[in-house]
C-alpha positions, 0 to 999 in steps of 0.5 A: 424518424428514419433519416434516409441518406443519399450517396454522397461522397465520404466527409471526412469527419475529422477534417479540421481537428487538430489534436496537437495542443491537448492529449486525445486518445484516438489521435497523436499529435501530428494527426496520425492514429493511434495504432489501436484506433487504427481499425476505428478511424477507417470506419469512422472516417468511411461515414457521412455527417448524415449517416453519424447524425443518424446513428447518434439519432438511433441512440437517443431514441432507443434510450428514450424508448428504454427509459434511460433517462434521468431528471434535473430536480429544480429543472423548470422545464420537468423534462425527462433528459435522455442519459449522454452517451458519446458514440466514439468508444474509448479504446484502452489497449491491454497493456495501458488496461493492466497498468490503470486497472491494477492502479484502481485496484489498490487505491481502493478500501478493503 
């Protein structure tokens, strides 16, 4: 199942997205990094679509191969569905981590 990729030149994998009419975590509105996915987006952005297609491929099938699967009941086909799971991380700087945890923390019964 391997994918063998040539050596293209880099896509730009976010060529074309614009983020200016909704919140996104990675990206301002004026398309400029936000500054803890600053890291990220150069290493993002250094992939090819078939080096991404490949990774996310790798994913699928190690969950499948390690059971993280679920069913749909009343599903026709029966299959067993492989668990999503979104290859960009969600970066959560500390001082917005203390903000939201410490929210979570006394909404929540004691």
């Amino acid at each position: 199942m391997a994918i063998k990729t040539k050596s293209l030149p880099r896509a730009r994998m976010l060529k074309g997205y614009d983020p200016e009419i909704f919140f996104d975590e990675m990206l301002s509105g004026d398309g400029a990094p936000r500054p803890h996915y600053h890291r990220f987006r150069e290493l993002f952005q250094s992939l090819t679509l078939p080096e991404f297609e490949h990774k996310r491929q790798s994913v699928d099938l190690a969950f499948l191969r390690q059971g993280i699967t679920f069913n749909v009941y009343g599903d026709k086909a029966g299959a067993e569905k492989i668990f999503p799971f979104d290859l960009l991380p969600r970066i959560i700087p500390a001082k917005e981590w203390i903000i939201s945890s410490a929210g979570s923390s006394s909404a929540s019964p004691r």
